[in-house]
C-alpha positions as CSV (number, residue, x, y, z in Angstrom):
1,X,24.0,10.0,-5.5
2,X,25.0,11.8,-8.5
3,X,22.6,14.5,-9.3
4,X,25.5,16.8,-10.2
5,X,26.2,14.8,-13.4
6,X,22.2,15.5,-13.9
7,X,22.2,19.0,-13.3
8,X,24.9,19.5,-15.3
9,X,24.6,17.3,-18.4
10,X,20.3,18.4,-18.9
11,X,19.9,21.3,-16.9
12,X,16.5,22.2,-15.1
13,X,14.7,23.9,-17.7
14,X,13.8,20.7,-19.3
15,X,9.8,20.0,-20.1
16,X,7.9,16.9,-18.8
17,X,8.5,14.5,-20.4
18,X,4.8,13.1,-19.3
19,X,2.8,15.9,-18.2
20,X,0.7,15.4,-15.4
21,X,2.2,12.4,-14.0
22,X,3.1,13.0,-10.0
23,X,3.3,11.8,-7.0
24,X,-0.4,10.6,-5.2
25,X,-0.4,12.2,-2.1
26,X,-2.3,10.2,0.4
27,X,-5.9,12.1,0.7
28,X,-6.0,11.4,-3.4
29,X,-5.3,7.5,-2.7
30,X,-7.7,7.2,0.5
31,X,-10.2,8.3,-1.4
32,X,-10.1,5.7,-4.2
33,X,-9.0,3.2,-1.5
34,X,-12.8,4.0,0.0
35,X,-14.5,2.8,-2.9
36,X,-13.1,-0.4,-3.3
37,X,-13.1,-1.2,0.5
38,X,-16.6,-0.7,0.0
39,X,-16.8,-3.6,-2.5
40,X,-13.4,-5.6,-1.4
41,X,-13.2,-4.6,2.5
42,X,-11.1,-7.7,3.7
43,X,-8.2,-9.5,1.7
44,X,-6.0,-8.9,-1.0
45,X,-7.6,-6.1,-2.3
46,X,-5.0,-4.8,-5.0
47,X,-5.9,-1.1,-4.0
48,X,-2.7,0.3,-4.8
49,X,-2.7,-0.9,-8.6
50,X,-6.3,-0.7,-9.2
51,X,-5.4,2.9,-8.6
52,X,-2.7,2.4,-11.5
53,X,-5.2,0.8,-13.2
54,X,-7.8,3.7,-13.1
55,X,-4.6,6.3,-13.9
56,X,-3.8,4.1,-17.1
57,X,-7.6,4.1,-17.8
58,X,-8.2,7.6,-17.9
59,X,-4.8,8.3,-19.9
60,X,-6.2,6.3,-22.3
61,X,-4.3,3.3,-22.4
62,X,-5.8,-0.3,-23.8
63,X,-3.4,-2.6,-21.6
64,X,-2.6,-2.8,-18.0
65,X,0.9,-4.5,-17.9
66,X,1.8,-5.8,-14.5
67,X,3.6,-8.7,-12.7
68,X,0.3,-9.6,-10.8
69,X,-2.0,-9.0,-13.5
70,X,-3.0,-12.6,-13.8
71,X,-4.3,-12.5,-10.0
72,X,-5.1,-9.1,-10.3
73,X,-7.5,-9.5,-12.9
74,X,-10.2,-11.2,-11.3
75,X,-10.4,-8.7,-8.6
76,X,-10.6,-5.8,-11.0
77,X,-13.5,-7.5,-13.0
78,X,-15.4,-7.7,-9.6
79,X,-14.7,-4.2,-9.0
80,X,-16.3,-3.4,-12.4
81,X,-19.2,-4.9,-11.8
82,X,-20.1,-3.3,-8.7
83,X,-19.2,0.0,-9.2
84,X,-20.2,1.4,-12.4
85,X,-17.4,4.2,-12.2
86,X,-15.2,1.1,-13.0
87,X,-17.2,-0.8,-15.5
88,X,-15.4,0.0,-18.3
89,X,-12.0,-1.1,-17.2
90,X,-11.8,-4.5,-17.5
91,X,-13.8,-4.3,-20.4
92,X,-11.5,-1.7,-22.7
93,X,-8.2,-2.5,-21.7
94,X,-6.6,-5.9,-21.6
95,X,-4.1,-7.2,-18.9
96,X,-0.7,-7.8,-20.0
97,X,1.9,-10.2,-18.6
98,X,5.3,-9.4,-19.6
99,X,7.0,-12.1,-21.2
100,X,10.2,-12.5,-19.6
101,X,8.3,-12.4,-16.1
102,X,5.9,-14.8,-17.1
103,X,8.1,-17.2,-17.2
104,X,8.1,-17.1,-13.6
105,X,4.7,-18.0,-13.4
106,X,2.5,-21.1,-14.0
107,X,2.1,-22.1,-17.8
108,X,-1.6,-21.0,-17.4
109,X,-0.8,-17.7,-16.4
110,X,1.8,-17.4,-19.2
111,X,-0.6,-18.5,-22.2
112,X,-3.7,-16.3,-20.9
113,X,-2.0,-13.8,-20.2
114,X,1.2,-13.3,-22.1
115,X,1.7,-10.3,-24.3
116,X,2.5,-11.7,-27.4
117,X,-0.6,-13.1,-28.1
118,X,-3.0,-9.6,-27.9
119,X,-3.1,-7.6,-31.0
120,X,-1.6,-4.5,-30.6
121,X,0.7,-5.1,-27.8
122,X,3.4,-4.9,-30.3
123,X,6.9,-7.3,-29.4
124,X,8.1,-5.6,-26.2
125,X,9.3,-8.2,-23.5
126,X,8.3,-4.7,-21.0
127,X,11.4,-5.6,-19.0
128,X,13.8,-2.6,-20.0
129,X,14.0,-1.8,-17.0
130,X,15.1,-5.6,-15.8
131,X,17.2,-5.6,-19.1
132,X,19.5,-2.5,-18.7
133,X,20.2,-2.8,-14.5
């Protein structure tokens, strides 16, 4: 690896970028995990990014862009109905399939769930990351 480059070129005394994003440690996971085993306790449960979701959520953000988001979706909107700490977060943010990985999906999942078609969710294909590797 070459942190030198890093450490050199930025230095350490930069600020955060986005303050208050960190690593979950497991007890803080667990925890959430609890509450939707309660609801989901067998299956594909999707507890990992129903955590994301929550995260996004609370940060205020109005989509949830994801590569399973077209499966996910369902599961979140049952988790929203039963537990009323969730009941807002299928109903205030939208789910978001980015375009270029939609394409790997069935045509369904591309139309109802594609991107480009939600107000607001601006042109971004959300595959930089994809685009510059």
């Amino acid at each position: 690896m070459k942190l030198y480059r890093w450490l050199s070129a930025q230095g350490c005394g930069l600020s955060d970028l986005f303050p208050g994003v960190k690593f979950v440690g497991d007890t803080e996971f667990e925890l959430h995990a609890e509450k939707i085993n309660k609801v989901k306790p067998k299956g594909e449960t999707y507890r990992h990014l129903h955590y994301l979701h929550d995260f996004a959520y609370r940060s205020g953000c109005k989509f949830l862009c994801y590569d399973v988001v077209w499966k996910y979706w369902s599961f979140a909107a049952d988790i929203s109905e039963e537990l009323e700490e969730f009941k807002c977060h299928t109903k205030n943010m939208q789910p978001f399939l980015s375009r270029w990985h939609g394409k790997t999906h069935a045509w369904y999942g591309q139309i109802l769930f594609s991107g480009h078609w939600l107000k607001g969710a601006c042109l971004t294909t959300d595959e930089t990351t994809e685009q510059t590797n």
